[in-house]
C-alpha positions as CSV (number, residue, x, y, z in Angstrom):
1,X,125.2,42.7,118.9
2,X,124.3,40.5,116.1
3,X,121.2,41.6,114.6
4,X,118.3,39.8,113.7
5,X,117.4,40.0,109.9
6,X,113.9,41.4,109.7
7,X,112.7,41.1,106.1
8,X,110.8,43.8,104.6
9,X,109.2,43.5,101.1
10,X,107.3,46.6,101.6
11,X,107.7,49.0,98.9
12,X,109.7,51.6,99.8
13,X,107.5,55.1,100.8
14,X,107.1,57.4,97.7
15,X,108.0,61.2,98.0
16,X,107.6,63.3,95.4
17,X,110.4,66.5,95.4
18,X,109.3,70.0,95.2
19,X,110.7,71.2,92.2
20,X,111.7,73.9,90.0
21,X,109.2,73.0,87.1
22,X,112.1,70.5,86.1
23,X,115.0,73.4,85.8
24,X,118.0,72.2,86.5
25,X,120.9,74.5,88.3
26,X,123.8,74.6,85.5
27,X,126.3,76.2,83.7
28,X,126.1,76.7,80.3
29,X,127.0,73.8,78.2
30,X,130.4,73.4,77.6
31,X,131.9,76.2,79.5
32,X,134.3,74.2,82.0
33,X,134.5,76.2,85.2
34,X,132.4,79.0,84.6
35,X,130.2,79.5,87.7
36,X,126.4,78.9,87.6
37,X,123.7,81.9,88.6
38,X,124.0,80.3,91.8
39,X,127.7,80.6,92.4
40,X,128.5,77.4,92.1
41,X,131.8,75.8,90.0
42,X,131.0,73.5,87.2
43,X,133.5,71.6,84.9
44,X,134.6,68.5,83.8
45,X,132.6,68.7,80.2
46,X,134.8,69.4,77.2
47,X,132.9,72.2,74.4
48,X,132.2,69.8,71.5
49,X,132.4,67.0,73.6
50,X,129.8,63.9,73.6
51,X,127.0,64.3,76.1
52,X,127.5,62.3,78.9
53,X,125.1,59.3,79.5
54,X,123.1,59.2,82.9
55,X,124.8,57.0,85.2
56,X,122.7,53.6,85.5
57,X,119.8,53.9,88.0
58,X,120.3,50.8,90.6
59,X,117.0,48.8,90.7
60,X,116.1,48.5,94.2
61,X,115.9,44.8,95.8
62,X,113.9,44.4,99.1
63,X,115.8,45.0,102.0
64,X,116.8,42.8,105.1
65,X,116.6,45.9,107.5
66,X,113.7,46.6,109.8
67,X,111.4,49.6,109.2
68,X,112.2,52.7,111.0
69,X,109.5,55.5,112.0
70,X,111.1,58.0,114.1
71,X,108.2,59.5,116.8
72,X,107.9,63.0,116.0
73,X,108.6,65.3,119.0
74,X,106.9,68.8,119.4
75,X,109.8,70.7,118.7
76,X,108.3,74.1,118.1
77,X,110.1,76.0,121.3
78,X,113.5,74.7,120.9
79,X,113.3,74.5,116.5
80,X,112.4,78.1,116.0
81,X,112.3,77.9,111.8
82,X,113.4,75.7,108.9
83,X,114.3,76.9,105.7
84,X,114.7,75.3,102.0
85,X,116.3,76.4,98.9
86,X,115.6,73.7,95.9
87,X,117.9,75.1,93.2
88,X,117.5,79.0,93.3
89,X,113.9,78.8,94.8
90,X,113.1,79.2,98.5
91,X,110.1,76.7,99.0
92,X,107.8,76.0,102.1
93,X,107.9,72.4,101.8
94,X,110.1,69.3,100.0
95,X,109.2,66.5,99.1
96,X,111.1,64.0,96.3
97,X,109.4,61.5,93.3
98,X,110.3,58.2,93.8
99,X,113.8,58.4,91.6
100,X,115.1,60.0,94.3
101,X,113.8,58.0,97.5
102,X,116.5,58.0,99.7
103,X,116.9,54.8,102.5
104,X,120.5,53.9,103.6
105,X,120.4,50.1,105.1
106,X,122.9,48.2,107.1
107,X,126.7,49.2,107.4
108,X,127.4,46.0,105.1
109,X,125.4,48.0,102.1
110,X,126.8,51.3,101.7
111,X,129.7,50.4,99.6
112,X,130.2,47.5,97.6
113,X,134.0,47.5,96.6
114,X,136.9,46.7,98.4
115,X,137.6,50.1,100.7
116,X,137.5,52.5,103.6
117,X,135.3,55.1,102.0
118,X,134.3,58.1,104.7
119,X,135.7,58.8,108.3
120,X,134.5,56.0,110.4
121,X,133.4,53.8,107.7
122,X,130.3,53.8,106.6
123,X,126.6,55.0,107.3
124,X,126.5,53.8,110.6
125,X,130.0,55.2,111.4
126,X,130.9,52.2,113.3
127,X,134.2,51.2,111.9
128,X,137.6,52.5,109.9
129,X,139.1,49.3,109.4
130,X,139.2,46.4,106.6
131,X,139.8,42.8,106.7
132,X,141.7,40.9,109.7
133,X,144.5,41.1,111.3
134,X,147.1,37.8,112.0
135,X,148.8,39.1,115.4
136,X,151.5,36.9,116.6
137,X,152.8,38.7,119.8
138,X,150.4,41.3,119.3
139,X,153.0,44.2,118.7
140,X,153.8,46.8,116.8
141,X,156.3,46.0,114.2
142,X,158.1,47.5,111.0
143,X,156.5,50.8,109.6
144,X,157.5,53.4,106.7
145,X,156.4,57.1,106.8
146,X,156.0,59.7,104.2
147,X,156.7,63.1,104.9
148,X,153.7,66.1,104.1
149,X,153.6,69.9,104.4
150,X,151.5,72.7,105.8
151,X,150.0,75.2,104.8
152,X,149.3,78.5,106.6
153,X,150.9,77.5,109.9
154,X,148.8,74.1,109.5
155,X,150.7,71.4,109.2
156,X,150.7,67.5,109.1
157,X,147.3,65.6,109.9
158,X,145.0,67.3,112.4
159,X,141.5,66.2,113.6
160,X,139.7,64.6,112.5
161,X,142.5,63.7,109.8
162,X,141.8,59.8,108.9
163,X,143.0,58.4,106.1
164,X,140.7,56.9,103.2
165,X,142.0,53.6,101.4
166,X,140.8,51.9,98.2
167,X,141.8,48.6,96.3
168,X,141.0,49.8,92.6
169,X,140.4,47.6,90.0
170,X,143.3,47.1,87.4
171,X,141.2,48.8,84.5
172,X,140.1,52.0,86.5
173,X,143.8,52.6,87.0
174,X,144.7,52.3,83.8
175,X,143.0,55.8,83.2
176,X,144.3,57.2,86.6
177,X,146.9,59.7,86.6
178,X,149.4,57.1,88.7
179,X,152.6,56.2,87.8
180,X,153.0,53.2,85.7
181,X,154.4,50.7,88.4
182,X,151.2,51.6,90.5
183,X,149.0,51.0,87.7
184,X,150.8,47.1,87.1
185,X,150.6,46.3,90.8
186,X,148.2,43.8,91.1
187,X,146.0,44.3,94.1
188,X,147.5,47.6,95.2
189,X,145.8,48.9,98.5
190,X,145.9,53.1,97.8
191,X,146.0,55.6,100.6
192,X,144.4,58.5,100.2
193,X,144.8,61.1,102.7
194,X,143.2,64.7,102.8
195,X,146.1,67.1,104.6
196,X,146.3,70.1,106.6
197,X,148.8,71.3,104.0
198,X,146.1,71.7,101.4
199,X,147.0,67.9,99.6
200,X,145.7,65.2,99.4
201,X,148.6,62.5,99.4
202,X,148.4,59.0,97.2
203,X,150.1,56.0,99.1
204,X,151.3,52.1,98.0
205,X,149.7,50.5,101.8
206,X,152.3,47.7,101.5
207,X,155.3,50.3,101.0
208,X,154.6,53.7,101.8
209,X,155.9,54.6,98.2
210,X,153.7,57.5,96.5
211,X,151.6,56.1,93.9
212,X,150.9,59.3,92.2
213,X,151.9,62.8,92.4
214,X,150.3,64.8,95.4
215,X,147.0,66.7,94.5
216,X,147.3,70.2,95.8
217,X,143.8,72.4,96.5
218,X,144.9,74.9,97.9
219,X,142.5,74.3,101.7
220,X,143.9,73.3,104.5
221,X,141.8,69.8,105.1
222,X,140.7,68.6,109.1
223,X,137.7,66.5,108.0
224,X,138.9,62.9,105.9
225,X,136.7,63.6,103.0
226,X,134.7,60.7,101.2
227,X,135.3,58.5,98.6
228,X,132.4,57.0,96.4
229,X,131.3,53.9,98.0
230,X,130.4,52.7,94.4
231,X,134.0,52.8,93.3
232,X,133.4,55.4,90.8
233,X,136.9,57.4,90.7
234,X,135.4,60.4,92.8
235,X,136.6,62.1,96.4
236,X,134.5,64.3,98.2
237,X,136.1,66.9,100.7
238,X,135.8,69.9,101.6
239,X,138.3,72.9,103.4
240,X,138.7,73.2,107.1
241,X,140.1,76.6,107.2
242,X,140.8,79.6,104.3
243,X,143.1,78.7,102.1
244,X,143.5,80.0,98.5
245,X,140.3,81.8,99.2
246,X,137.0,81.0,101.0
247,X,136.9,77.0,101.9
248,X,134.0,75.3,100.1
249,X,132.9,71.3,98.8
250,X,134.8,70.1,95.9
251,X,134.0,67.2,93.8
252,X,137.1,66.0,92.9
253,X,137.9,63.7,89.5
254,X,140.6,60.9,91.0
255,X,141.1,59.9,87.2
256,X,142.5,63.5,86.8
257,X,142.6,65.1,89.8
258,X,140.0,67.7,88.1
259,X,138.0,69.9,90.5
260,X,134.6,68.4,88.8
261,X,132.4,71.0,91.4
262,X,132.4,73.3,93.5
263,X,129.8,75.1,96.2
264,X,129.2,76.2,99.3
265,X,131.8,79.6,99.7
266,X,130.2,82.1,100.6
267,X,126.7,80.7,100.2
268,X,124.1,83.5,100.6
269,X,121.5,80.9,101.8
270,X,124.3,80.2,105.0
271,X,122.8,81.5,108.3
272,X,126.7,81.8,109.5
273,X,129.4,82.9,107.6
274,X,132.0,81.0,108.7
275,X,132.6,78.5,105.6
276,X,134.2,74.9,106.6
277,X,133.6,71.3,106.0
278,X,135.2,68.7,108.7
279,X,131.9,66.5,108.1
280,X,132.8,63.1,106.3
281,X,129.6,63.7,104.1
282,X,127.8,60.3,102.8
283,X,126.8,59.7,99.0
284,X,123.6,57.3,98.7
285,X,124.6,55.2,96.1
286,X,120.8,53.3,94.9
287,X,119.8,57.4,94.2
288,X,123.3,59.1,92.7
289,X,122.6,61.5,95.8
290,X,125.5,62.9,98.3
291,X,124.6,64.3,101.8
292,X,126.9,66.8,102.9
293,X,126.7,68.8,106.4
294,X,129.0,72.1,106.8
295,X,130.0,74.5,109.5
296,X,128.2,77.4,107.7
297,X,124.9,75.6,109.2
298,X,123.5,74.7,105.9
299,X,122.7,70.8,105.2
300,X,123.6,70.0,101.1
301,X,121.7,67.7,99.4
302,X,122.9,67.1,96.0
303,X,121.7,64.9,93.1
304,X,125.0,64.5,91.5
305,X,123.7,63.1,88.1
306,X,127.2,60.9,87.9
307,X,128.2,59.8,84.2
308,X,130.8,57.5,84.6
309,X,132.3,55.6,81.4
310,X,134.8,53.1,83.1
311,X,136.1,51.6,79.6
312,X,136.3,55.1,77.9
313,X,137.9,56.2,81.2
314,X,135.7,60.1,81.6
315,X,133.9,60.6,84.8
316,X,131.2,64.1,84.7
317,X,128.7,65.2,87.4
318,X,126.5,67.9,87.0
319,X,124.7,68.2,90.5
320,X,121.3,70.0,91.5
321,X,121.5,71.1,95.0
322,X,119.2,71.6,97.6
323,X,120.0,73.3,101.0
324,X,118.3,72.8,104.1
325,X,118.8,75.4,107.4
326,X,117.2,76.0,110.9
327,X,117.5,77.6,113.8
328,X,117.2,77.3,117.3
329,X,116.5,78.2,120.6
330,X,120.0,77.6,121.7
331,X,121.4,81.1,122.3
332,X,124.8,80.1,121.8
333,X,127.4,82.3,119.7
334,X,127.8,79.4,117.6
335,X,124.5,76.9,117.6
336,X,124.4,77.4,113.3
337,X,127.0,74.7,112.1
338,X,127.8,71.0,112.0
339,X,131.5,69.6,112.2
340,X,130.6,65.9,113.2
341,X,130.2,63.4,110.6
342,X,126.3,62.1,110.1
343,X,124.9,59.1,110.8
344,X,121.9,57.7,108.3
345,X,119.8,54.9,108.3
346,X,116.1,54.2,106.9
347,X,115.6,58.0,105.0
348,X,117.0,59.3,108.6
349,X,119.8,61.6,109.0
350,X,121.2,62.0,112.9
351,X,123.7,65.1,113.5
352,X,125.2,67.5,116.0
353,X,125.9,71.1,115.7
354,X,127.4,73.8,117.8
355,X,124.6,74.6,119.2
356,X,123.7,71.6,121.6
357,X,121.1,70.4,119.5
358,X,121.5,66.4,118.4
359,X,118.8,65.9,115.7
360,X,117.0,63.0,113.7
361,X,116.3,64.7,109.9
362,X,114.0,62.8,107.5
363,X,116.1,63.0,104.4
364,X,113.2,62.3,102.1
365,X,111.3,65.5,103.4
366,X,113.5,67.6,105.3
367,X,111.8,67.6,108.8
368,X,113.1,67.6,111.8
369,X,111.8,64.4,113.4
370,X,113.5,64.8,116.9
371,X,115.8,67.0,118.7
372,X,118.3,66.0,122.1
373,X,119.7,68.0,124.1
374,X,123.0,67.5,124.1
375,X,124.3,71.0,126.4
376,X,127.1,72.3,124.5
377,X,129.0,72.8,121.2
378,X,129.1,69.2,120.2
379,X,132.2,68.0,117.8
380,X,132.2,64.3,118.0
381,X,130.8,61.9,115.7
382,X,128.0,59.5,117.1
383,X,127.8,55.8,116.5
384,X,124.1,53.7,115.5
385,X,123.7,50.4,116.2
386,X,120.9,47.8,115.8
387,X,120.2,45.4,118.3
388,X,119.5,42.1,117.9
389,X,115.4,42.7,118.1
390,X,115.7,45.3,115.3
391,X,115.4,48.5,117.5
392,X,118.2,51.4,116.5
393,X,120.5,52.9,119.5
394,X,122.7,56.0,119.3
395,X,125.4,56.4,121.6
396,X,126.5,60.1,121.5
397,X,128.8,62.8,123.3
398,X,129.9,66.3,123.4
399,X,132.6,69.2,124.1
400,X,133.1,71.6,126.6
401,X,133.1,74.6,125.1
402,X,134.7,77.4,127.9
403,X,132.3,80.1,128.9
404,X,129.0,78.4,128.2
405,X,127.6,76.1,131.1
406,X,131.3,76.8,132.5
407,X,134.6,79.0,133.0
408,X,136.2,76.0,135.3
409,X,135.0,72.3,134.7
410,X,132.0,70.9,133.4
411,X,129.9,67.5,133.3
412,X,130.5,65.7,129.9
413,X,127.7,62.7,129.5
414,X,128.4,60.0,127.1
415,X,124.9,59.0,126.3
416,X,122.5,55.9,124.9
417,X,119.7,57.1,123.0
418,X,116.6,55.6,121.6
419,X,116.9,56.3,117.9
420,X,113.0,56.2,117.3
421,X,111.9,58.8,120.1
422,X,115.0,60.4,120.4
423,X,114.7,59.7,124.6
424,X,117.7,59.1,126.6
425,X,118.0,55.3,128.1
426,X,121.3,56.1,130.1
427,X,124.5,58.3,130.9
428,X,127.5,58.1,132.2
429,X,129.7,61.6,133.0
430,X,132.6,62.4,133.5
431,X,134.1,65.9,135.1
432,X,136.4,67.8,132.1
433,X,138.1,70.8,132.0
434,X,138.5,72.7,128.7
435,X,140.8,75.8,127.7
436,X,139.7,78.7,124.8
437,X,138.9,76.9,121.3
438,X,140.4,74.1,122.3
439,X,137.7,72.1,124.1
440,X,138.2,68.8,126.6
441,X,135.2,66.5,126.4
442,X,134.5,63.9,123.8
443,X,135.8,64.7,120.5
444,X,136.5,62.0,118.3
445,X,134.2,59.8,117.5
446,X,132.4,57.0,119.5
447,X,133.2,53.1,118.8
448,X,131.5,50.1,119.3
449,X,132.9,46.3,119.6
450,X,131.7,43.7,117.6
451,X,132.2,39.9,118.1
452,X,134.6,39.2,120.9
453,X,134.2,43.2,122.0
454,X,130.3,42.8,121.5
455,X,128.4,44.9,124.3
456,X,131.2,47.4,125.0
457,X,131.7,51.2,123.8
458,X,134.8,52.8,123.6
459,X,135.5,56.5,124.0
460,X,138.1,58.6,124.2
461,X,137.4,61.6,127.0
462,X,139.7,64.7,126.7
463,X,141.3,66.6,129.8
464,X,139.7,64.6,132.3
465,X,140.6,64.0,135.1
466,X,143.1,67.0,134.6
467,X,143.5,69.8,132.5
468,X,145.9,67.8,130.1
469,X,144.9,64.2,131.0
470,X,143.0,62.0,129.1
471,X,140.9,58.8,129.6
472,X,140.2,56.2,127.6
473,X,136.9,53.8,129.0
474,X,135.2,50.8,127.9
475,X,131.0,51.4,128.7
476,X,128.6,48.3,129.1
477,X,126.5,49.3,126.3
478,X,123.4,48.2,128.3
479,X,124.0,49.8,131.6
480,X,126.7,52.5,130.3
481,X,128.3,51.0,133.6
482,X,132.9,51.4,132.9
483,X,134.0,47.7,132.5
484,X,137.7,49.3,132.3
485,X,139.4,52.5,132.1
486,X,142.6,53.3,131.3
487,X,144.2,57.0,132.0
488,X,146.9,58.5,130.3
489,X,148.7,61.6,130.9
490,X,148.0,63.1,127.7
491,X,144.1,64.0,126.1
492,X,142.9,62.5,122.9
493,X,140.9,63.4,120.3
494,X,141.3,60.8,118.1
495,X,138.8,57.6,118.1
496,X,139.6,54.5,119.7
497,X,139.1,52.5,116.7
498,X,138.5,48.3,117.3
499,X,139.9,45.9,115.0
500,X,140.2,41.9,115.0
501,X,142.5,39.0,114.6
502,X,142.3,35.8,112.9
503,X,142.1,34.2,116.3
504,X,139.0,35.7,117.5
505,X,140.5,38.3,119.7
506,X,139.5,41.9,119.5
507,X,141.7,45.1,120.3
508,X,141.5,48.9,120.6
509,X,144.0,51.5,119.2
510,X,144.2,54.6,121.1
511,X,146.5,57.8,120.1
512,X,147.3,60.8,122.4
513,X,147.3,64.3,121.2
514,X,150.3,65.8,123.2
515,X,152.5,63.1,124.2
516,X,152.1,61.6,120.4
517,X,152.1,58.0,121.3
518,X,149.6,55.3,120.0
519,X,148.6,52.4,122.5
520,X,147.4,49.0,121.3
521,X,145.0,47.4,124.1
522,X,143.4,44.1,124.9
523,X,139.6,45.5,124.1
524,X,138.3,43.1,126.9
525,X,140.2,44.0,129.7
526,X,142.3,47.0,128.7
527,X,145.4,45.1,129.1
528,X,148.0,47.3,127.4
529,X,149.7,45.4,125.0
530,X,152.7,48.3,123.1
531,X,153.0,52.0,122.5
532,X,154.2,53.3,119.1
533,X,156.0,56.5,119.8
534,X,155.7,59.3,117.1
535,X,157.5,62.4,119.1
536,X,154.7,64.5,118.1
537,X,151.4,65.8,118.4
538,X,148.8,63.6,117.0
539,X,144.7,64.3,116.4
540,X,144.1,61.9,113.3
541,X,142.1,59.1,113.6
542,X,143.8,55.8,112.8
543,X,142.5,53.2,109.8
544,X,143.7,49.2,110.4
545,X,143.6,47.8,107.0
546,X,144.4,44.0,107.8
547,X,147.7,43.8,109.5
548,X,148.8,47.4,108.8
549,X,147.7,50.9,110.9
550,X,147.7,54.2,109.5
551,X,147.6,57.6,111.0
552,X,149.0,61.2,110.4
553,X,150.4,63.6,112.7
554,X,151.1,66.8,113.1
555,X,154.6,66.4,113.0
556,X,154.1,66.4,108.9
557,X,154.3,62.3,108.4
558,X,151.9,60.3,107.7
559,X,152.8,56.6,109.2
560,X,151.7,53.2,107.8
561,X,153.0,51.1,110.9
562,X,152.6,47.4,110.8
563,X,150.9,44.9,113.3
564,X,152.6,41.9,114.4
């Protein structure tokens, strides 16, 4: 829906940050990759080397997005306790000085260079593609593939496994650690993929040709990782499963390939031990701040304090973290960790976790604002939209995880929410089977059309109506009432993902997990248009950049397969 541009030349709420009397969590100065008091990796500064220059604080411009005050909802019997850790100190309340005033606006405003820079997208996680497409016969066409590894019986590109891309500007590659014919190519579109065989592989879009040597780091990756939407030469990703020791968040120098920063392995302030990160985490970009969610039910937020000398060609951070934690009333085995990838808009974070809870954060003082019930160990990623009067929607999902509501089958709503009272305005469910650590339900993200596809949600609903089916429907966003469905005899859990042509007309990818095959629809009427075989299993979450599609498998190839 086309929104309504509300402008607000209000000044943006103060907070003022509860603080360590102005410490700062470091390592010593110039000891690269010695670890802090806290146990946290720091590197990137050279002994004897000039002090880095803070990166250039953004001055904020009045925004065109509508105010957003969530209702807060008595959440004291199902949000038993919160905890914060500012640095080393635990502290009873946060609050930040205006510096660090964190908003997030529209989709169109988180990144500012040419890119795909997080799984789905952006803030709003409502797209992975770039450009449009020129379809002729609507087909799939050439394609090149580069072969990847595994690592520890993980192989290829699992969930949620989507691919990052980037168009660089000629004089950051200069200092990047590409090969030479990759620097000279003007207008070079680079895919960057985080792997289940602990790399992360560099690719020409146009060719398939490796522009740069593969980046091993030694975790087996499921989540896509981040790039910095400011087009500083920085990746964010963290490990899915143990590796060369325990996973943990690195903060990764693409100049180099440097680890610039590690945390999160083993953290003593984790209410779970189990260390993983398939979140896509977000970096606020007016505040040098990156958000990042992790399995180990701990919520990062870190000012990163970025120095970034794009002529000299040197990129430092030197991050102070703070942790947020809760817990709940849920009673599951799990209910401490979040896998999906949050959404944030207006100082608001929304996220899942495993323990059925949906919640609404205020970033800027780490309340909970709202909590949903969303019954069961949820994996998917949500989707936010604004409608055309300024009020914010969520359109969410879940899993089935065996054994909780169910041994045999179990209801699976896909659900509209109010964003500012956190109040359901409609479901539609569908009956799903599931099998041990492997759940059916929803599990890849939810998609919304735009444009010629305005008013209809796409998801993707795993082994429904069988145990190994799948179903791929179109909602009515304002009735949640199926315009079409299609079924296929293989799950999903990858995300339909919507892209455009020149002509107007919009369209839906949509991969299967056992059968391997990726479908190309007619996203009005579910017309299926061609089916791209890969012979393999495939999780991953596709990226259209223009007229090409890319996607991993689990065959070990990652596949750059043009649309025609």
């Amino acid at each position: 829906m086309l929104l309504v541009l509300i402008v607000c030349l209000g000044v943006l709420v103060g907070r003022l940050r509860s603080a360590l009397s102005g410490e700062e969590e470091a390592a010593p100065a110039g000891l690269s990759g010695v670890q802090a008091e806290s146990g946290e990796q720091l590197s990137g500064q050279q002994e004897g080397g000039p002090a880095p220059t803070d990166a250039p604080t953004p001055t904020p411009v009045p925004t065109a997005w509508p105010e957003f005050q969530p209702t807060r909802m008595d959440t004291s019997g199902q949000i038993l306790s919160t905890a914060i850790r500012v640095g080393d100190t635990d502290v009873s309340s946060y609050q930040a000085d205006e510096k660090h005033i964190i908003d997030f606006g529209g989709p169109e405003d988180y990144a500012k260079q040419p890119g795909i820079f997080t799984f789905r997208g952006n803030n709003f996680r409502n797209s992975s593609t770039y450009g449009t497409a020129q379809l002729n016969a609507g087909l799939f066409g050439d394609y090149w593939s580069v072969a990847i590894g595994s690592m520890g019986g993980w192989g290829g590109s699992g969930w949620t496994g989507q691919a990052l891309a980037m168009q660089w500007p000629t004089e950051v590659k200069q200092h990047m650690n590409m090969y030479d014919w990759a620097k000279s190519k003007e207008d070079m579109v680079e895919v960057i993929y985080a792997t289940l065989a602990g790399r992360v592989y560099f690719i020409d879009l146009e060719t398939g040709d490796q522009t740069r040597d593969s980046l091993y780091l030694g975790y087996p990756f499921k989540g896509a990782g981040s790039l910095d939407p400011r087009g500083y030469p920085l990746m964010y990703l963290g490990g899915g499963v143990a590796g060369d020791g325990t996973p943990r968040i690195m903060i990764v120098s693409l100049l180099t390939g440097e680890v610039l920063f590690t945390v999160g392995d083993n953290d003593p302030f984790a209410p779970r031990a189990w260390s993983a990160w398939d979140s896509a985490p977000l970096v606020d970009a007016e505040t040098d701040q990156l958000i990042y969610p992790g399995e180990n039910g701990v919520l990062y937020l870190m000012d990163l304090n970025t120095s970034y000398d794009e002529a000299g060609g040197t990129i430092h951070v030197r991050p102070d973290v703070t942790r947020f934690t809760y817990t709940s009333a849920s009673g599951k085995k799990f209910y401490y960790g979040m896998e999906d990838s949050a959404i944030a808009w207006r100082g608001h974070l929304f996220i899942a976790d495993n323990g059925a809870s949906f919640l609404c954060i205020n970033l800027n003082t780490l309340e909970i604002e709202w909590r949903f019930d969303c019954l069961d160990d949820t994996n998917c990623t949500g989707v936010l939209e604004v409608d055309e009067t300024g009020h914010p929607y969520l359109y969410m999902s879940t899993s089935f995880h065996l054994g909780w509501r169910s041994s045999y089958t179990a209801e699976i709503p896909v659900w509209k929410i109010d964003a500012v009272t956190g109040q359901e305005v409609w479901h539609h469910s569908y009956t799903c089977y599931s099998v041990a650590d492997l759940s059916g339900g929803v599990q890849g993200s939810l998609s919304l059309g735009t444009g010629p596809l305005e008013g209809i949600l796409y998801v993707s609903v795993a082994r429904c109506p069988g145990g190994w089916d799948g179903m791929l429907v179109a909602l009515d966003t304002d009735t949640g009432e199926e315009v079409w469905t299609y079924h296929s005899d293989s799950y999903s859990w990858s995300t339909p993902v919507c892209f455009y042509d020149t002509d107007g007309n919009g369209y839906v990818l949509y991969a299967t997990a056992i059968e391997g095959e990726l479908m190309l629809f007619n996203g009005k009427n579910g017309d299926l248009l061609d089916e791209f075989e890969f012979g393999c299993t495939v999780e991953a979450t596709p990226i259209v950049w223009n007229n090409t599609v890319v996607i991993g498998t689990r065959g070990q190839q990652i596949y750059g397969i043009t649309l025609g």
